[in-house]
N, C-alpha and C positions, 0 to 999 in steps of 0.2 A: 612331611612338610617340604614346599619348594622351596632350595637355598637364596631363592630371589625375594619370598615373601618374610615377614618378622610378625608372630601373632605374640604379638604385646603381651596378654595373660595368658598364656601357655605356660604358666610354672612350673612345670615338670621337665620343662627344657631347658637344662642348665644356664644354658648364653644367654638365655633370656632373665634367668635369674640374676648372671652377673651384669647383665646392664641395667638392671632396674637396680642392684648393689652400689653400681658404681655411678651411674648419675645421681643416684640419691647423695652421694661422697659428694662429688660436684657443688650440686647445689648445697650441702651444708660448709662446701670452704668459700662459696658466693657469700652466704648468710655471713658469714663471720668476718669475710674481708671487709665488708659495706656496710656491716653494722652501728657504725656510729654515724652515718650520713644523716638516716632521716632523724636522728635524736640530736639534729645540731645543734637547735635551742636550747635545750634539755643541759647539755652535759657542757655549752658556756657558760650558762646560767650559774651551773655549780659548782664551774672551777674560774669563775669570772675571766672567761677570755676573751681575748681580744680576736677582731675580725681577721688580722694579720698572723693572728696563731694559727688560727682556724684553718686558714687557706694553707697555712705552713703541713697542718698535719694529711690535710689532703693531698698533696704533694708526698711527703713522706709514704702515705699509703701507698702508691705508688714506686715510688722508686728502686726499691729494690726487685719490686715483681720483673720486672728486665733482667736481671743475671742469674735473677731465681730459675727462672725459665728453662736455663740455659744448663745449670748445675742440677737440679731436677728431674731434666731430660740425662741426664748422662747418669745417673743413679738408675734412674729407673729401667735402663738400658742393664745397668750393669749386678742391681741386685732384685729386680721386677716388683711389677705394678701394686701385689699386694702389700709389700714388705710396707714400700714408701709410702703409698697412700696411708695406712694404715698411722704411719707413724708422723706423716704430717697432720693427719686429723687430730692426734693426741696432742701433739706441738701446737694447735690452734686452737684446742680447745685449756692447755694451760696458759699461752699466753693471751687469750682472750679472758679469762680470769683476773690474769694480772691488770688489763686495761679497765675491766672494772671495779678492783678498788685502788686503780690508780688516783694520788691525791693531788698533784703537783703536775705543771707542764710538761716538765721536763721526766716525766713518768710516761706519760701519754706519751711523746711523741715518740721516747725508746721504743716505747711498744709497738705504736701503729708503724715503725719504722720495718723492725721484726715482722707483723704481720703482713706486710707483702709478698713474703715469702708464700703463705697461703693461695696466696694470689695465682702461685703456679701452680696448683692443684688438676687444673685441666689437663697438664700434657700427660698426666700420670694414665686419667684414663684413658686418652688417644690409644695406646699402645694397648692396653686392658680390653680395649673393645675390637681391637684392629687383631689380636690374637685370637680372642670368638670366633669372629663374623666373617662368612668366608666373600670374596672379592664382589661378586655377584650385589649381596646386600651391606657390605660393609660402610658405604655412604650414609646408607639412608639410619644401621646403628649409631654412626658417630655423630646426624643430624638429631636424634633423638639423646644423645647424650650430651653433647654440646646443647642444646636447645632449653631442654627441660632443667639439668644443669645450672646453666645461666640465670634460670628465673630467681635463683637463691636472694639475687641481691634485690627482686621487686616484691618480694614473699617478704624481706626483712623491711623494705620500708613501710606494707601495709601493717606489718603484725607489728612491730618493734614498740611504736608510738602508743599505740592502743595498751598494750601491756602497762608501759613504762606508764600513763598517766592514768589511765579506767582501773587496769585490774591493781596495779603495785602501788601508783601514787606517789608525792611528796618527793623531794630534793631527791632521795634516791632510786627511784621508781626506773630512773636508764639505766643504772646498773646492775640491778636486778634482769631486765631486759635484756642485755647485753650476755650477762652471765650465765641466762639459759642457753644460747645459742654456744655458749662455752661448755657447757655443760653437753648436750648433745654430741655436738663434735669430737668431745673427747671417748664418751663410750660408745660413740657409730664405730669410731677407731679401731678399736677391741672388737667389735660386731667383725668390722668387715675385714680384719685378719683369720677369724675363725672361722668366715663363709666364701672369703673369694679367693680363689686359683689362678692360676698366673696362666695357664692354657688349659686346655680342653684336654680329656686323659689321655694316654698316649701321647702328647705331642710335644717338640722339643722346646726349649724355649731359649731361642736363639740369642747371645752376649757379644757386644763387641771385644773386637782381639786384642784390642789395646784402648788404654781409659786416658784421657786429658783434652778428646776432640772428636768431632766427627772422622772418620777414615774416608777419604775421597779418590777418587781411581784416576787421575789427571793432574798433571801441570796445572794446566789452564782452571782446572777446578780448584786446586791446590788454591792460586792467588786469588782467584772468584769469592772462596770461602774465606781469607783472607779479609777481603771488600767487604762481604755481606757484615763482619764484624765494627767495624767503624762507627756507622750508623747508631751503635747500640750506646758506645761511648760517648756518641756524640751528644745523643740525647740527654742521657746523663747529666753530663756537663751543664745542661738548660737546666735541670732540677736545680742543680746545683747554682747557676746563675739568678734561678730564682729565690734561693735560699739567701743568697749573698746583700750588701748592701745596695745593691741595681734594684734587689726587686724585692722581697719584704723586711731583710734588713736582721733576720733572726740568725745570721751567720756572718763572721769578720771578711774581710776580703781575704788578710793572712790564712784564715779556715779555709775559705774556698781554694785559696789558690796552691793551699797542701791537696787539697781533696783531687784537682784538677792532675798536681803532680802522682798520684796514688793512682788515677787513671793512666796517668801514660806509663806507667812499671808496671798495673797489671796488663794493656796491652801489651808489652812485650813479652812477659813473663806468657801471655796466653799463646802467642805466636810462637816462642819458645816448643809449649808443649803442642801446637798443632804439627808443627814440625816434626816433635821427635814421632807422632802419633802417626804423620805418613813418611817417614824418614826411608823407610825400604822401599814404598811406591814409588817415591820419588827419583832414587838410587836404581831400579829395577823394573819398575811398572809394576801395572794390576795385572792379575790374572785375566783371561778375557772375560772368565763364567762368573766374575764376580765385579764386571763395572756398572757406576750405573751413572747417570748428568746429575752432576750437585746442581745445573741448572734450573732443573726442578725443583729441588728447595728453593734458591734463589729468590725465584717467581714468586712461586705461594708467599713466601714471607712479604714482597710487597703488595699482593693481594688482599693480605689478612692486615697488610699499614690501612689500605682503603677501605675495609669492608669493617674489621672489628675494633680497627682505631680511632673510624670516624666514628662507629657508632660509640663508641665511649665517647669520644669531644662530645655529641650530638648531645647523647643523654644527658650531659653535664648541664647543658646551658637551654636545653629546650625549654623546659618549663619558664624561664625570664624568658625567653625569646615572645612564648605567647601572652604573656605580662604586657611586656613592652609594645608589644604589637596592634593589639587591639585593647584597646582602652574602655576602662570598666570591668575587665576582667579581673575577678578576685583570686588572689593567692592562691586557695583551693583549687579551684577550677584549674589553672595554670597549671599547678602540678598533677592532677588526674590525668589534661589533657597530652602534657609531655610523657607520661608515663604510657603511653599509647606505644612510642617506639620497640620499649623493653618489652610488652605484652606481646609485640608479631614474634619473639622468640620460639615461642611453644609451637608451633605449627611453620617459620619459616625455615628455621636450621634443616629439622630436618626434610622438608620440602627441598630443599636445594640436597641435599645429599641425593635424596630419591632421584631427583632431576639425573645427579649426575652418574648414578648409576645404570638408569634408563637410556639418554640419549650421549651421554659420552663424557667425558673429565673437559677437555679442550671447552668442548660447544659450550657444557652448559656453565663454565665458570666464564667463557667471554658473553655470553647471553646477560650473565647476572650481574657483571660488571657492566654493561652497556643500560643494564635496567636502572644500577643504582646511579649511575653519572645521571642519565637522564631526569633520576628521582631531585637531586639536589640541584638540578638545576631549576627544575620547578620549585624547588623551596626557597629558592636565593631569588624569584620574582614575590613572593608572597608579602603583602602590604598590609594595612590595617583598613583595606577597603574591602579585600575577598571577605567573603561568610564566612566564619568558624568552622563550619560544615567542613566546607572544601577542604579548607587548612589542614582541618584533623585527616581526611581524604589523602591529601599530597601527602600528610607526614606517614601514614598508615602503607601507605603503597613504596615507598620509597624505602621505609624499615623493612620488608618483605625482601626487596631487592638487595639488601646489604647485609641481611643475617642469612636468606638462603645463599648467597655470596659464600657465607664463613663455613656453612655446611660444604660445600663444594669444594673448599679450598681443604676441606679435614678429610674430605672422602679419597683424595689423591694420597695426602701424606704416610696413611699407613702403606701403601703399595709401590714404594720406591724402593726400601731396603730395610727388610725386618728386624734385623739385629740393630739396626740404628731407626727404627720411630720413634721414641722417646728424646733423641738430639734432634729430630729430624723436626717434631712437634715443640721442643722447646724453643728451636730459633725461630719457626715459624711463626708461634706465639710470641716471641719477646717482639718481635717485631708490630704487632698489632698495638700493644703496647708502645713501642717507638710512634706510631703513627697516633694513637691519642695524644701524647705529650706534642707532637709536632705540631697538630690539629690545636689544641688549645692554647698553645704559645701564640700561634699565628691569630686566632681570633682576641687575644689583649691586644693586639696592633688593628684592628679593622671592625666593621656592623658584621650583623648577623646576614645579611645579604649576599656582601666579599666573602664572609667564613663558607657560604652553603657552597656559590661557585669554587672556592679553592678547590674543595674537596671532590667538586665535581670534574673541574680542569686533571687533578693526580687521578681522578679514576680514568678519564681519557687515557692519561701515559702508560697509565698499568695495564689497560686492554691492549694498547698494541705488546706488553711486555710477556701477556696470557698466551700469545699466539708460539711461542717460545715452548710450551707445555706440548710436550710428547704422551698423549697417553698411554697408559700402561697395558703392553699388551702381554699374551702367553703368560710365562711365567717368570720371575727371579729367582735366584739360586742362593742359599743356604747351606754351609759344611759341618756335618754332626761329628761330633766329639771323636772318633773312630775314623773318622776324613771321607765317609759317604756324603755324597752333595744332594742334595734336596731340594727336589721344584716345590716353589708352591705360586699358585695362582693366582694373577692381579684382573684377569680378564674373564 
């Protein structure tokens, strides 16, 4: 078989095994993150909340998947892909347990607070598939594992509801719902520590030399990586201003304003350990056969602000959007039709990998950035005089351009520096997540109109910032336990 081509059911082919293993992982820590979304009726109903809890807990879910990312990434670097997966699947499937026979607010919210952590489940297989898949095909594996993946959480709003009221019924009927998906998650866990391998046999599986940061070969990378961290706090801080009495009111200002101060000690305490983590590069330089541009992270990370943050703001608020829009449309309908975006997953992720494998990392990630600005911009004209048709049309074409975006942006990541794709995918993705919280915060200040343009004006700034992307050619080097250095292939 050509290392360019991937035959999907070839089960006799191990990496084929472990990526139908490991997006199947994906998509059950989707299911289990998002699982209380479509039962939001359901589970107000039974613990009488209020709309202000409600948005609280959404929030919460959220919040922590940003440092989760980040902490995640640096485990998975350092004790691989099967250990963690594994043992975050079992962690998500007891405390999704606990969320459903949680009795009291302040149970739920612990919880979904915790379950963000799930939330970082993607960067585990980054690394998991980027070890398989040799350079040639390894976009188009990670557009299939990110892709399929990701469908967890529109798999959970079709089945979840149907469960919880047809098959289970009565006041408890979401938790039941809820519980299976707890249930799975915890014995896929056990499944896939006793079937999946952290590489292909014989082959090394490369740790960073020191744990508390990424290692970067530069000064100038050194303070860059520095910067890229800001952002992450920053955002934070929004949750947290939204928790406070400015914005639902479910936290004191004194709360906040500890919480804000616990932010600025653990940046330090984080710059602390980036430091001591390049403290000899700094003192001494890199080697030359082992530098590589944190630039390249850099980038992707604001890539995946415009490509997977918007589509999370997107998906949040589309379904009102087509409510509001066109008049006489029913609830139903609204949500089907918003649900269109999540659905181009399965076929664009890895469409853009494939892209980027075929005509190049550079082109096709500024290609797909240029497709999706253009996409929102045609959605920030859409009125309640266009046909429905179209609208679904614009919105169909414009998800295409912004999940094959994310594929492209995962196809680069593994091929910068192997002992670090697990940090390398963690900031990338916390930052996607930075870009939804940004994207949403901005749309409570403005219409759905301003919101599409925003998003369309930051994709502008980030294509001129893709041109910054070096693709990866030849090889990067690797030093095995014995001090032999190891090519391996990004081109």
């Amino acid at each position: 078989m050509s290392s360019t081509r991937i035959s999907l059911f070839d089960f006799s082919d191990p990496k084929i095994r472990t990526l139908h293993l490991t997006w199947f992982a994906f998509f059950l820590t989707f299911a289990v993150w998002f699982n209380h979304a479509p039962l939001k009726p359901l589970i107000m109903a039974s613990l009488n909340l209020s709309g202000d809890q409600w948005k609280a807990l959404l929030t919460l879910n959220v919040a922590l998947t940003i440092p989760a990312r980040i902490v995640i990434g640096m485990l998975v670097d350092r004790f691989g892909p099967r250990h963690v997966y594994s043992a975050l699947l079992i962690f998500a499937g007891v405390i999704c347990t606990a969320f459903a026979f949680a009795q009291t607010y302040t149970q739920l919210a612990i919880i979904r607070l915790l379950l963000g952590f799930v939330g970082a489940g993607f960067v585990i297989g980054i690394r998991m598939v980027g070890e398989w898949f040799p350079a040639k095909s390894v976009g188009l594996a990670q557009g299939i594992y990110g892709g399929w993946g990701n469908f967890g959480s529109a798999a959970a709003a079709f089945t979840l509801p149907t469960l919880a009221v047809t098959v289970f019924g009565g006041e408890d009927g979401w938790r039941y719902s809820v519980l299976i998906t707890g249930i799975l998650a915890f014995f896929y866990g056990i499944l896939y520590y006793a079937r999946a391998r952290n590489t292909p046999k014989g082959s090394t599986y490369f740790k960073p030399k020191r744990s508390g940061g990424l290692e970067v070969t530069s000064r100038k990378d050194f303070w860059l990586y520095v910067a890229m961290n800001i952002p992450m706090y920053a955002i934070l801080s929004v949750l947290v201003w939204k928790l406070s009495p400015s914005g639902t009111g479910l936290i004191t200002d004194t709360t906040a304003y500890i919480i804000y101060g616990m932010f600025a000690v653990l940046f330090v305490f984080q710059f602390s350990q980036i430091w001591k983590v390049n403290r000899e590069m700094l003192e001494h330089g890199a080697p030359e056969s082992d530098k590589y541009e944190f630039k390249q992270v850099a980038v992707l990370g604001w890539a995946y602000f415009v490509t997977f943050g918007s589509e999370l703001a997107v998906v949040s608020m589309l379904p009102a959007f087509f409510l509001e829009t066109f008049e006489g449309m029913s609830l139903a309908a609204a949500g089907a039709l918003g649900s269109a975006f999540a659905f181009m997953n399965l076929v664009a992720r890895p469409s853009g990998g494939w892209f980027s494998d075929r005509f190049g990392r550079r082109k096709s990630l500024t290609l797909l950035i240029l497709g999706l600005s253009v996409g929102y911009f045609v959605l920030s004209q859409v009125t309640g005089s266009w046909p429905v048709v179209l609208a679904v049309i614009a919105v169909m074409c414009c998800s295409f351009f912004v999940q094959a975006g994310e594929g492209a942006v995962f196809a680069i990541v593994p091929l910068i520096k192997r002992r670090m794709t697990g940090q390398i995918a963690g900031m990338t993705g916390a930052f996607g997540n930075v870009g939804a919280v940004t994207y949403l915060t901005a749309y409570t200040f403005v219409d759905a109109s301003t919101f599409f343009l925003i998003i369309a004006l930051s994709a502008i700034a980030v294509l001129f910032l893709a041109q910054l992307i070096t693709d990866p050619k030849g090889h990067i080097t690797e030093v095995l336990p014995d001090g032999t250095v190891q090519l391996i292939e990004v081109s």
